[in-house]
C-alpha positions in Angstrom: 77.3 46.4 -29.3 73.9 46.7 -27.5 70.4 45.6 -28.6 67.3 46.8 -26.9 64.7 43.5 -27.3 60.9 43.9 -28.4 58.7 47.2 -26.9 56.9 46.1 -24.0 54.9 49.5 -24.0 53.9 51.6 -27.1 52.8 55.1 -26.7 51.5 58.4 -28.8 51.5 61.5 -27.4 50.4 64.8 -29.3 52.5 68.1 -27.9 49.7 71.0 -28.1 51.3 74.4 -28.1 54.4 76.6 -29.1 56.5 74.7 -27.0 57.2 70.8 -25.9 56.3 70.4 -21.9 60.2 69.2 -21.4 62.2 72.4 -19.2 65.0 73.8 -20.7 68.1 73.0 -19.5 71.7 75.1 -19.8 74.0 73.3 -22.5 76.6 71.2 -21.1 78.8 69.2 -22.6 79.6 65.7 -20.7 83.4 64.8 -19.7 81.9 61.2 -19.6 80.2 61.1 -22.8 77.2 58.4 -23.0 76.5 59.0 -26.6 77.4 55.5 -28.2 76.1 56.6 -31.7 74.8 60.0 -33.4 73.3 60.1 -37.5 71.9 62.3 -39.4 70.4 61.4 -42.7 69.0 63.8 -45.0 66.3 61.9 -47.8 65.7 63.4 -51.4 63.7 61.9 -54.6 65.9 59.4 -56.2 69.0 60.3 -58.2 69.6 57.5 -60.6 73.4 59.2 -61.6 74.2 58.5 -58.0 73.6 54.5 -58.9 74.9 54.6 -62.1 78.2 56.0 -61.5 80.7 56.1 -59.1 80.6 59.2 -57.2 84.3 60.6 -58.5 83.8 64.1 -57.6 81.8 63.3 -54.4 84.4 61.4 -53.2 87.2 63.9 -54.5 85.4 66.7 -52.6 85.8 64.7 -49.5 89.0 62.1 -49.6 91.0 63.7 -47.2 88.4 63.4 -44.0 87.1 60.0 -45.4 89.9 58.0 -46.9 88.4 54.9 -47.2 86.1 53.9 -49.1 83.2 50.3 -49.8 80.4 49.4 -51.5 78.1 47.8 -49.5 74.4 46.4 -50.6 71.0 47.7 -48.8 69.9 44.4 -47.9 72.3 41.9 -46.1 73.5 39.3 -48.6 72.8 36.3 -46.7 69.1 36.5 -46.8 67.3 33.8 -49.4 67.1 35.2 -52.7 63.5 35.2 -52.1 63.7 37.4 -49.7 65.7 39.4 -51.1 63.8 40.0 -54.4 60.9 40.6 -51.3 62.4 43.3 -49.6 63.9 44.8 -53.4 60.5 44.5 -54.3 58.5 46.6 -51.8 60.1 49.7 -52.4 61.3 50.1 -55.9 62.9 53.3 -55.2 65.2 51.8 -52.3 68.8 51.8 -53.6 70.5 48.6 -54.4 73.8 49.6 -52.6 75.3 52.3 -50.8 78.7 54.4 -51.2 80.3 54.6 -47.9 83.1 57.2 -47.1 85.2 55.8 -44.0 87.5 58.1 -41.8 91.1 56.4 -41.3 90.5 55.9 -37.8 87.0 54.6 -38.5 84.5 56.4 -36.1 82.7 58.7 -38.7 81.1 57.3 -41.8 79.4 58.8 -44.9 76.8 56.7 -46.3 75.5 57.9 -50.2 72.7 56.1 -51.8 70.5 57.8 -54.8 68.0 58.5 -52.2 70.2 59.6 -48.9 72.9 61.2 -47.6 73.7 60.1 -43.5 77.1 61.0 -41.7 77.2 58.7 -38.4 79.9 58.9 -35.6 80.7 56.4 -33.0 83.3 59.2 -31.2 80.7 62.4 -31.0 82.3 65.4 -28.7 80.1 68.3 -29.2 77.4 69.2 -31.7 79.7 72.1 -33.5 82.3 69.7 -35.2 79.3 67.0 -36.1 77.6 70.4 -37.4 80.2 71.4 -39.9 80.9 67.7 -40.9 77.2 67.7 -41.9 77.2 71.0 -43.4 80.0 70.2 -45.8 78.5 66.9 -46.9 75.5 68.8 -47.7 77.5 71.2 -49.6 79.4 68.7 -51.6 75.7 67.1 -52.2 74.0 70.3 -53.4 77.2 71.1 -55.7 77.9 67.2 -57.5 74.0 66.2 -57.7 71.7 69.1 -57.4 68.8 67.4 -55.3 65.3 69.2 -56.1 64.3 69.2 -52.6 64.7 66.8 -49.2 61.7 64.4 -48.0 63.0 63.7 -45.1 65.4 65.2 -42.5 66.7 63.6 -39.3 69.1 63.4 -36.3 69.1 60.5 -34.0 71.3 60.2 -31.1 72.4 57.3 -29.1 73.1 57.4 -25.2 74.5 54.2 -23.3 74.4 54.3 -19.5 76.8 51.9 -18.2 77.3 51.9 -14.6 81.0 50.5 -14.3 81.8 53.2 -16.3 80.9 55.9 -14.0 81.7 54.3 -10.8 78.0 54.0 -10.2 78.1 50.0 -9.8 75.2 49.2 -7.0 73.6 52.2 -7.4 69.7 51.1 -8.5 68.2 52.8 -11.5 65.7 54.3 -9.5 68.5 56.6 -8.5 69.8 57.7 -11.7 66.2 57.9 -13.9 63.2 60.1 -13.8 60.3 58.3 -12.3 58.3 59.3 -15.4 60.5 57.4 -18.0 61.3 54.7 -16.1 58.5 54.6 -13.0 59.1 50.5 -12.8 62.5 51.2 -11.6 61.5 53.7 -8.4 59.2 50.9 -7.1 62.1 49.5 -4.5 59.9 46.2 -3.5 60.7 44.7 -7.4 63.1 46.8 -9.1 65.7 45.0 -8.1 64.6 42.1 -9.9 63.6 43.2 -13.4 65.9 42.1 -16.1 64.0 43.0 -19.1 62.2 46.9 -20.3 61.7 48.1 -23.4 59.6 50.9 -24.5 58.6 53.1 -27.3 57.2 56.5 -27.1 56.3 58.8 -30.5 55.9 62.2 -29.9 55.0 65.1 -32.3 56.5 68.2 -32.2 54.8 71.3 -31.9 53.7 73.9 -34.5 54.4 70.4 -37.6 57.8 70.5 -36.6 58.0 67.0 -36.9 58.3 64.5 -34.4 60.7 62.1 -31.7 60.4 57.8 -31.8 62.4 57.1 -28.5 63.1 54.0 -27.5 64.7 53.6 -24.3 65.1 50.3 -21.8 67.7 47.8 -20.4 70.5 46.6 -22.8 73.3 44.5 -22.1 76.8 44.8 -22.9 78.2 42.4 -25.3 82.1 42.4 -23.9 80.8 42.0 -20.2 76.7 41.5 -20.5 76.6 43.9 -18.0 72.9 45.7 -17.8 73.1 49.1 -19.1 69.7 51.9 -20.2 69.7 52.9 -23.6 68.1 56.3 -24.7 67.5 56.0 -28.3 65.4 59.4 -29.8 65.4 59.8 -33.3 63.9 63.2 -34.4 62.8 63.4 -38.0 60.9 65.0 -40.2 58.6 63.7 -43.2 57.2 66.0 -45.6 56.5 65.9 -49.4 59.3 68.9 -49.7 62.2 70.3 -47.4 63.9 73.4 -49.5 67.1 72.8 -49.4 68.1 75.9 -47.7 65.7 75.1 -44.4 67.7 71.4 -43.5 70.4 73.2 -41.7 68.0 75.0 -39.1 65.5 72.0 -38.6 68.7 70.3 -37.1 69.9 72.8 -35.3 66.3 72.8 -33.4 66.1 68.9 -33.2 70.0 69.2 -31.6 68.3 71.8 -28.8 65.5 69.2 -28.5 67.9 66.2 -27.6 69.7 68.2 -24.8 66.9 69.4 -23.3 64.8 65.4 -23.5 68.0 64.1 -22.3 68.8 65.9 -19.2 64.5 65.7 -18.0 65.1 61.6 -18.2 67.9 61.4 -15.9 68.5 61.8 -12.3 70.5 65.0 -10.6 73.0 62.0 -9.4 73.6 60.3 -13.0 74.1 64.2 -14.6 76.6 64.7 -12.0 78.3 61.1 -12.5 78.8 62.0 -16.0 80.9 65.2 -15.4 79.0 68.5 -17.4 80.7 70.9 -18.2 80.3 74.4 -19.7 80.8 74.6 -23.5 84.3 77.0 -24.1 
């Protein structure tokens, strides 16, 4: 639906301390939600059975939320075969397909590979039902395959800011971003005239509590190619071993870390525009 083009600005900052330098901010949730896509994916040491077999009891476990069901391949089919065997080739532990679990409306998806396990949602509403969603795939994973330990844990979340949608048309960016994520925008002699930004910022999180790639810059709507911002921050972390037990908290901090990075990007007039309201 959106695709942010090539970073035109590529920066690595190192957080110092017991806490990030980003304010917290109360916990609303937005009656004009901008989230356009949220995943979690939760990484593991291969498990061949999960390749082998289909997934029966996996998918028995979980049928009635995600009815439908397709195999789909890693790699997209229409690439040469040389590439292919390329890309097969780099990683020989990288899965050759991936189970996906479909809800029957179509807005959550469960992706199962012998190395991952990732729930994505184009319809996200608050953290506590995309919580439990995740905590019972987990579940269902720890119970059908046993996985010694996770490699990687993450949570990525996906805001949109189209203007027509929150009767903000005219109003210039400048308006609606913080100066120090967007500062080319608050210059009002040129930023009317930019049509392209991209940028990429990687940030560690204090105390090796892993670490934030954001991406954020102008998109364009595909229906309408109307210019819209995209704030892309996908915390993760990489270590050689995750216990199993510690996945649930280290998401839990990373979903305190997105609310609180979100609201310190945007302008008092865009937080308003998109309706906050206290979580009942």
């Amino acid at each position: 639906m959106y695709e942010l083009g090539p970073a035109n600005r590529s920066r690595v900052y190192v957080l110092k301390g017991e806490k990030m330098p980003i304010p917290t901010s109360d916990r609303v949730v937005y009656r004009n939600n901008p989230l356009a896509e949220v995943i979690c994916q939760l990484r593991f040491p291969a498990i061949l059975r999960i390749e082998a077999e289909a997934p029966v009891n996996f998918q028995d476990r979980i049928r009635q939320e995600y009815p439908e069901y397709r195999l789909a391949p890693v790699f997209p089919t229409e690439l040469p075969a040389t590439a292919l065997a390329l890309l097969q080739g780099a990683n020989p532990e990288s899965p050759k397909h991936v189970h996906e679990f479909i809800s029957a409306e179509g807005a959550w998806s469960v992706s199962l590979a012998r190395t991952f396990l990732a729930l994505k949602t184009t319809q996200y509403v608050r953290w506590e039902e995309f919580r439990l969603r995740m905590q019972n795939l987990m579940t269902t994973l720890v119970d059908t395959f046993q996985p010694a330990y996770y490699s990687r844990v993450g949570l990525r979340y996906v805001d949109v800011i189209q203007r027509s949608r929150l009767n903000l048309e005219g109003r210039p960016w400048g308006d609606l971003l913080k100066p120090h994520i967007a500062a080319e925008f608050c210059e009002p002699g040129w930023a009317a005239d930019i049509d392209q930004s991209s940028k990429q910022i990687s940030v560690r999180l204090p105390d090796a509590a892993g670490r934030v790639l954001i991406r954020h810059g102008l998109v364009f709507a595909q229906e309408s190619n109307e210019p819209c911002y995209i704030f892309d921050a996908d915390f993760f972390l990489d270590a050689q071993r995750t216990e199993i037990r510690d996945a649930a908290n280290i998401l839990e901090r990373f979903h305190r870390c997105a609310g609180n990075l979100f609201r310190w990007c945007i302008q008092p007039a865009l937080h308003a525009a998109l309706g906050p309201q206290p979580p009942s």
